[in-house]
N, C-alpha and C positions, 0 to 999 in steps of 0.2 A: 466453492463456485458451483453452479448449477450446471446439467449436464448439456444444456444447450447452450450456451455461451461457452466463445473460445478467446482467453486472452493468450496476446503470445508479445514477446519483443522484435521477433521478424516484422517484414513491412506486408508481408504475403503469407497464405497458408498452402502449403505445395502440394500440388493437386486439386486445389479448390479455389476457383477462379473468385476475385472480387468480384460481385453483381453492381454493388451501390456501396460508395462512400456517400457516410450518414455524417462527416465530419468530426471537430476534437471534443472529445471525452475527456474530464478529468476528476478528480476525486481529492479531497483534503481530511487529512483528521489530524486533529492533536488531540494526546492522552497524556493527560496529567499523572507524573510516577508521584506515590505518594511519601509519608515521612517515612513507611518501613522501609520499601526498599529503595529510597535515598539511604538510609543507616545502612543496611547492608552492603549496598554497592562500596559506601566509603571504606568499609572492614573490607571488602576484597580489594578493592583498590589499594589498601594499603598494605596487603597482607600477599594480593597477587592471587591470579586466577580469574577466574568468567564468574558475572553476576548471572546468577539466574533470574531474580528479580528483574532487573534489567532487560534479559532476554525474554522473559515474559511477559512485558511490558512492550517491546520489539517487534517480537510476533501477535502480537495482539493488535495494534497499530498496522501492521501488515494486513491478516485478515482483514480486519476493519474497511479498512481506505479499499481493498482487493471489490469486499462485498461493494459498497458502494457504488467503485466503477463498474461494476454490472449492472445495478439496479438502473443507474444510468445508460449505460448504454442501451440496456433493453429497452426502457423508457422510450428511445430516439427509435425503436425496432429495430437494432441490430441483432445478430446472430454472434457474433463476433471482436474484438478489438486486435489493432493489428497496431505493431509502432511503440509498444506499453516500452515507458519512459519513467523510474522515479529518481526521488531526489529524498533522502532521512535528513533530518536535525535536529538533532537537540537544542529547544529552548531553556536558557536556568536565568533565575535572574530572583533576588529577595528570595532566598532560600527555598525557590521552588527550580523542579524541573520535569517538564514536559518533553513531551516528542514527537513530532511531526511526519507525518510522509505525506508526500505530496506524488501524485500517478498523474500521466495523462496518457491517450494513445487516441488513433483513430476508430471512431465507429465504422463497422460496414458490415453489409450485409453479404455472403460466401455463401 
């Protein structure tokens, strides 16, 4: 994230009065996991322990959707997002599996 935007999950930033509500912000990414580490996940999953594949695929989908809502926000001239909300899912379906985050919060300007 950039040093001028501030996202946060508060509805307020303490000490620093709202100016302007710019309204809702949101941000979408799905990232497609590929056939490696579907195979690996399925050997930890069977074997037990944390995928790192997975989790790197997790965080990446995080950053992602994160850069986004900024680009957006500033976009609207905010300084700020206040209210950040997300939701993760894993989509699988025909021997694919993707992952989704989905973010929203309010634009404003602080």
């Amino acid at each position: 994230m950039t040093a001028g935007l501030l996202i946060t999950t508060t509805n307020q930033v303490e000490g620093r009065p709202i100016r302007q509500y710019l309204g809702p912000v949101n941000a979408n990414i799905v990232l497609g996991a590929n056939f490696v580490s579907d195979f690996f996940a399925q050997i930890t999953d069977f074997f037990g322990g944390t995928s790192e594949a997975y989790q790197g695929k997790i965080d990446e989908v995080y950053k992602r959707t994160m850069r986004l809502l900024e680009i957006k926000a500033m976009d609207m001239g905010a300084n700020a997002v206040v209210g950040l909300k997300t939701d993760f899912s894993q989509i699988s379906g025909k021997g694919m599996s993707m992952f989704m985050l989905s973010a929203v919060g309010t634009a404003v300007v602080i």
